[in-house]
Every structure is written in C-alpha cells, then in structure tokens.
C-alpha positions in Angstrom: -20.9 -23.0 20.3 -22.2 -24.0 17.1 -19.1 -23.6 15.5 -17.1 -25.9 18.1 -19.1 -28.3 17.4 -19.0 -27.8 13.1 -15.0 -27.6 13.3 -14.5 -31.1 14.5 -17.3 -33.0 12.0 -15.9 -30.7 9.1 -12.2 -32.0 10.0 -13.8 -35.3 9.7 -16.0 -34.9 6.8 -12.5 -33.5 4.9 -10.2 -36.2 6.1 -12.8 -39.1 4.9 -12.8 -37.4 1.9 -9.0 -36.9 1.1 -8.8 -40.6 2.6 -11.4 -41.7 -0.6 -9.5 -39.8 -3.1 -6.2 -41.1 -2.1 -7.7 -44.5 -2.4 -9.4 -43.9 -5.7 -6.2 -42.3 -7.4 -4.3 -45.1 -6.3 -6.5 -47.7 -7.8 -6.2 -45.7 -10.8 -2.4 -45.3 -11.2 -1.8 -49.0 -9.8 -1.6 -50.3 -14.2 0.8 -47.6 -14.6 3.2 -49.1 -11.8 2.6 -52.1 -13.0 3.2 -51.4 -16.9 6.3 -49.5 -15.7 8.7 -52.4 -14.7 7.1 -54.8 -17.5 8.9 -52.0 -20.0 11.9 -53.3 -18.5 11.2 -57.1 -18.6 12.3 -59.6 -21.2 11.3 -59.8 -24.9 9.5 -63.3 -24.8 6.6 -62.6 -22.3 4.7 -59.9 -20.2 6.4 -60.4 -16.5 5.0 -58.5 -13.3 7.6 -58.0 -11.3 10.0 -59.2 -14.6 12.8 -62.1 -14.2 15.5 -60.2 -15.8 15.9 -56.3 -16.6 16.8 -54.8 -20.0 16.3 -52.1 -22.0 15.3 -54.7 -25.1 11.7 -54.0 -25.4 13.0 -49.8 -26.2 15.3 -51.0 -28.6 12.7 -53.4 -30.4 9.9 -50.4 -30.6 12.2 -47.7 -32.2 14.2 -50.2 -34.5 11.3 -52.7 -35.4 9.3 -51.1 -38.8 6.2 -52.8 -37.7 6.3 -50.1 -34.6 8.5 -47.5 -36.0 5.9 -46.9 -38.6 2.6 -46.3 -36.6 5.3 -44.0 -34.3 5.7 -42.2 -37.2 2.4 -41.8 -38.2 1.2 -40.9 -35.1 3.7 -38.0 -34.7 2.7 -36.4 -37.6 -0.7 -36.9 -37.3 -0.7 -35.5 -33.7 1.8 -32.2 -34.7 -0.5 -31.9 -37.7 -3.8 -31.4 -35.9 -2.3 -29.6 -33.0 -1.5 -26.9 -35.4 -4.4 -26.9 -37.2 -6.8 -26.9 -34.1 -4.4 -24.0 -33.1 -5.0 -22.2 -36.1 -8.4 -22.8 -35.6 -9.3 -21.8 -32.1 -7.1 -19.2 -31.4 -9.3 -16.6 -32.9 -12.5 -18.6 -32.2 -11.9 -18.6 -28.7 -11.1 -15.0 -28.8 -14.0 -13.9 -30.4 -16.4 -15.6 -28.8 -14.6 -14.1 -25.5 -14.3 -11.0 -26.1 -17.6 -10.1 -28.5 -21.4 -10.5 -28.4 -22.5 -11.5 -32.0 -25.9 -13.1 -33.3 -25.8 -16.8 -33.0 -23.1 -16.6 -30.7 -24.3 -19.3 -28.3 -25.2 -21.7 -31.5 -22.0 -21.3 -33.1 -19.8 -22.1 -29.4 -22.5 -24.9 -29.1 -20.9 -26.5 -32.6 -17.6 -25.6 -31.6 -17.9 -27.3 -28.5 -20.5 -30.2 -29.2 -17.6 -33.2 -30.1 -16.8 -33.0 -25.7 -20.7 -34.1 -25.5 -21.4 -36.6 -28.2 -19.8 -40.2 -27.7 -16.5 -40.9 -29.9 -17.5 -43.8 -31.7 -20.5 -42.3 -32.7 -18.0 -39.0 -34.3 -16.6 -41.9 -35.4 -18.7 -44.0 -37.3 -20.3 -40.8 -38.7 -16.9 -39.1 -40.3 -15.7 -42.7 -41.3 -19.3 -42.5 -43.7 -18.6 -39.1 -44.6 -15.1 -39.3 -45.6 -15.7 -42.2 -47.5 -18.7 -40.2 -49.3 -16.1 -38.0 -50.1 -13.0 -40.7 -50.8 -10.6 -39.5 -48.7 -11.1 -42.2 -45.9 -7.9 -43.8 -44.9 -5.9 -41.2 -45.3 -3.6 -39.0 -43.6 -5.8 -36.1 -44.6 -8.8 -37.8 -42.6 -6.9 -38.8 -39.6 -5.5 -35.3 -39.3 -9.1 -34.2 -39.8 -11.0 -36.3 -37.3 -8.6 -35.5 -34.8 -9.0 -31.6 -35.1 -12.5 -32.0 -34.3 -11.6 -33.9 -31.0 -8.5 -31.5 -30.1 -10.5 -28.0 -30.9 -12.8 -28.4 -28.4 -10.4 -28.4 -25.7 -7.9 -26.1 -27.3 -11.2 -23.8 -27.2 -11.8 -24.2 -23.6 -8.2 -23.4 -22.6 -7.7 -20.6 -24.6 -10.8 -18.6 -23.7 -10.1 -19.4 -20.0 -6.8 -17.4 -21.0 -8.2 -14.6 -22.6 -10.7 -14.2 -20.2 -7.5 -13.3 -17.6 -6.1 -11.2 -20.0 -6.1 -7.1 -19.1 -8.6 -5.6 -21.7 -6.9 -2.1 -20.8 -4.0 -3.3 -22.7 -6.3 -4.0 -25.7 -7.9 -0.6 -25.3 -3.9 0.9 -25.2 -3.0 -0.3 -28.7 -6.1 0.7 -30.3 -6.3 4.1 -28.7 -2.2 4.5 -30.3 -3.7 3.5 -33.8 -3.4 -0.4 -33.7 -5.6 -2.1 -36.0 -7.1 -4.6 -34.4 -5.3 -7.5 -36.4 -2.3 -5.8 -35.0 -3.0 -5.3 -31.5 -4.3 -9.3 -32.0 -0.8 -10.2 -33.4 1.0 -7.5 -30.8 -0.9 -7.4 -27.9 -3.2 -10.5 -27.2 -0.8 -13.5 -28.9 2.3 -13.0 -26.8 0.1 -12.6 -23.4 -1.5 -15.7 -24.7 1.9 -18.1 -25.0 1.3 -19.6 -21.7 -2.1 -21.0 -22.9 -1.1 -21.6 -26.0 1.8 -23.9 -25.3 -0.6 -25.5 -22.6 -3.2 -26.2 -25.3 -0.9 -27.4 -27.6 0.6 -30.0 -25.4 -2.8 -30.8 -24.4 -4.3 -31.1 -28.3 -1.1 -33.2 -28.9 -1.6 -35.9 -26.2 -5.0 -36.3 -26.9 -4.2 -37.1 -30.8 -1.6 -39.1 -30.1 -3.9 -41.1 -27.7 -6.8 -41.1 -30.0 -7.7 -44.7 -30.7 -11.9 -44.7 -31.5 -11.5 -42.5 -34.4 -8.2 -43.3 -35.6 -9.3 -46.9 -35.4 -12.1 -45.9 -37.9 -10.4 -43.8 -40.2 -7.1 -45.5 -40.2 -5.7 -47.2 -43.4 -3.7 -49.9 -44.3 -0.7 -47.3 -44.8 -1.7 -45.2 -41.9 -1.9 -47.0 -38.7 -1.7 -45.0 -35.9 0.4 -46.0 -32.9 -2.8 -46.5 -30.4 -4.4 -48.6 -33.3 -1.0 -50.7 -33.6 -1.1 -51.7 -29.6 -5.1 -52.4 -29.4 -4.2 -54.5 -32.7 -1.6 -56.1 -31.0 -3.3 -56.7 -27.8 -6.2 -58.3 -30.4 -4.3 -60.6 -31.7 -0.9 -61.1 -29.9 0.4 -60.1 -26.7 3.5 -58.9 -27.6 5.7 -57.4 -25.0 6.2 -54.5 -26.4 3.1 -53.2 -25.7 4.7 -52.4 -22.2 7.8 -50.3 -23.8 4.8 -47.7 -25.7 2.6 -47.6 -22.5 5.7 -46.4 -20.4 6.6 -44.5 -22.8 3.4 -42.9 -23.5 3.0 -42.2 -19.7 6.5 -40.7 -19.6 5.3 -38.4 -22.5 2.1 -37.4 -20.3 3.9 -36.8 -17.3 6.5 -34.1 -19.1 3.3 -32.6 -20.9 1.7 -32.3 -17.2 4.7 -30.9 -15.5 5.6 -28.5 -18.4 1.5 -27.2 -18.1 1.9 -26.9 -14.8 4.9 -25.0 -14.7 3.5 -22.7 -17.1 0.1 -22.0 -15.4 1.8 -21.3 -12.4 3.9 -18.2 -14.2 1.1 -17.3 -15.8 -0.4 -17.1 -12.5 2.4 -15.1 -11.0 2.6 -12.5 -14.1 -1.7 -12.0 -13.2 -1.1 -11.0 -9.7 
C-alpha cells in the first residue's frame, strides 16, 4: 500500500525535476544558438537573426594576422601543456592509485589544490612569481600556468582509469619477469588510451579556453586567442567575435562526442 502511494509522488518528484533541468540547460545553451547564426552574419555589425548570410566573418579570422596570430598562439600553447600535463600525471595518477606512500594524501592535496583555489588568485600569484624570475610574458609561462590548471583534471581522469583497470594483468607481467617500468609501458599505457585520449582532449580545451591566467601572463607577442576576443569585446565589438565563439563550440562539441565515444568502448571492453 505504501508503495502505491510512493510510485505516483516519485513519478512526480522525477518529472519536476527533469522538467527544471531541461529548463536550466536551455537557458544555458540559448548564447550558443544565438552566437551560431551571428557567425554567419555580415562583417559590419553583430545581427541576431543576421540580414544577410556569408561565410565572411571565417574567412576574416583565419586570413586577418591580428586573429591568425593569437590562433596560433593558442594552439601551441594548448598542444604544449596538454603534453606536458600528460607527461606529468600519467605516472602521478598511477601512483597515487595504485600505492600507499607517506605523505600520500599531502602530495594529491598539491596535485589537486589549483580545482579549489580561485583562478585569478593562481593568477595574480604566478604572474608575481614569474616576473621574480623574468620569464613573464612568455610562451614558457603561458605553457606553464596552464599545466597547473590542466593537471588537475588530467589527474582525476586518469586515476578514475586506472582504478578500472584489472590489477591481475599487472600481477601477470611481473610474475613473467616484467620490470615494473615495463609492465607500466606494456601493460598499463595501452589499457589506459581511452583515458588518455579523453584527458588530452579535455586538458586541450581547457587551455585553449583559459582566459584569467592567460590574461595575466600574456605578452605583447603572446596573445592568446581568449585574451584577443575579451580584448576585442573591451574595446570594439567586432563581429568576428561570433566566427571564434562558433568555432570554439564546434571544437567542444567534437571533443565531447569523441570522449564520449571513447568512454563508452572503454566501457564495453570492462564488461
């Protein structure tokens, strides 16, 4: 009896909320379908829906040097610190997921602490220490900062791998005489591509989105792309601005599908 009467008011409860998320994710995408179109508007002013439709606003981003340059620079950046937060977390995930060692806890802590403290505070403190150290404004220092903001999350995602991973397989090599730098290289890496291609794409959007620290460590030669629009949008409103937001989504929605796809056969291989 008790349950008759549950069923109904949990149907309810779960229909309100499903109704409140659709309505919340909709007010959240609703500047993306409106940046969309204005990609495709004309090249003297930001029109919602536009008068006329071109493809004008693409070809003034990737042939103007005043975009094609912070593009640039925000590639490399990006595919810079994605490797190196990589290289980084990798075997700092896997340690701390597969081993108990003194300190453990304060050295994830440090690992982990940029998800907690508030970017422009990371900011304004590396901007101070790299220009202590006079490499501020550099490429060196944008790769830098960003590292500290990708690891964390390449740390997450990789631990959350390994932590589906079958030890037995582990146990296997080293019983048959693998090292354990070889069974890491043999073994653990190529169950781990799944994860790794997912934190890589994840690590890459969030540099190339970074605009609190870039905007602090940026120089006059190394302007990243985000820096370049919240300029623009300072000081001008140039139309353009529309042409690198869609194509920034379009970039985040291939990143998102790609993840998904992967977790999903990484799913499939753990059954």
């Amino acid at each position: 009896m008790a349950n008759s009467v549950l069923d109904p008011l949990s149907r309810r409860y779960r229909f309100v909320g499903s109704s409140l998320a659709t309505v919340v994710y909709i007010f959240l995408l609703a500047p993306v379908v409106v940046t969309i179109p204005m990609a495709f508007g004309p090249t003297n002013a930001l029109e919602f829906p536009p008068s006329t439709y071109s493809l004008d606003l693409f070809r003034i981003l990737f042939t103007s040097d005043s975009w094609l340059l912070p593009l640039y620079t925000s590639l490399k950046v990006a595919i810079f610190s994605t490797c190196a937060a990589l290289f980084v977390g990798l075997p700092s995930a896997y340690w701390i997921a597969r081993y108990e060692f003194l300190g453990k806890l304060l050295i994830s802590g440090v690992l982990i602490s940029p998800l907690v403290i508030p970017a422009i505070v990371s900011g304004l403190g590396i901007y101070l220490y790299f220009a202590y150290i006079r490499i501020g404004g550099t490429t060196l220092s944008l790769v830098l900062g960003h590292v500290m903001v990708t690891l964390p999350y390449v740390i997450v995602m990789i631990i959350a791998g390994v932590q589906k991973l079958d030890r037995n397989l582990e146990f296997g090599a080293e019983l048959m005489g693998a090292n354990p730098i070889r069974m890491f290289f043999t073994v653990v890496i190529p169950e781990l591509v799944p994860s790794l291609i997912s934190a890589a794409f994840f690590a890459f959007l969030l540099s190339f989105d970074e605009v609190i620290i870039s905007w602090f460590l940026t120089g006059s030669d190394t302007v990243t792309l985000p820096v370049k629009m919240y300029s623009a949008l300072e000081w001008e409103v140039s139309p353009v601005i529309a042409a690198v937001s869609a194509l920034l989504t379009a970039l985040s929605l291939l990143a998102c599908i790609v993840t998904i796809g992967l977790r999903k056969s990484s799913g499939e291989e753990v059954s």
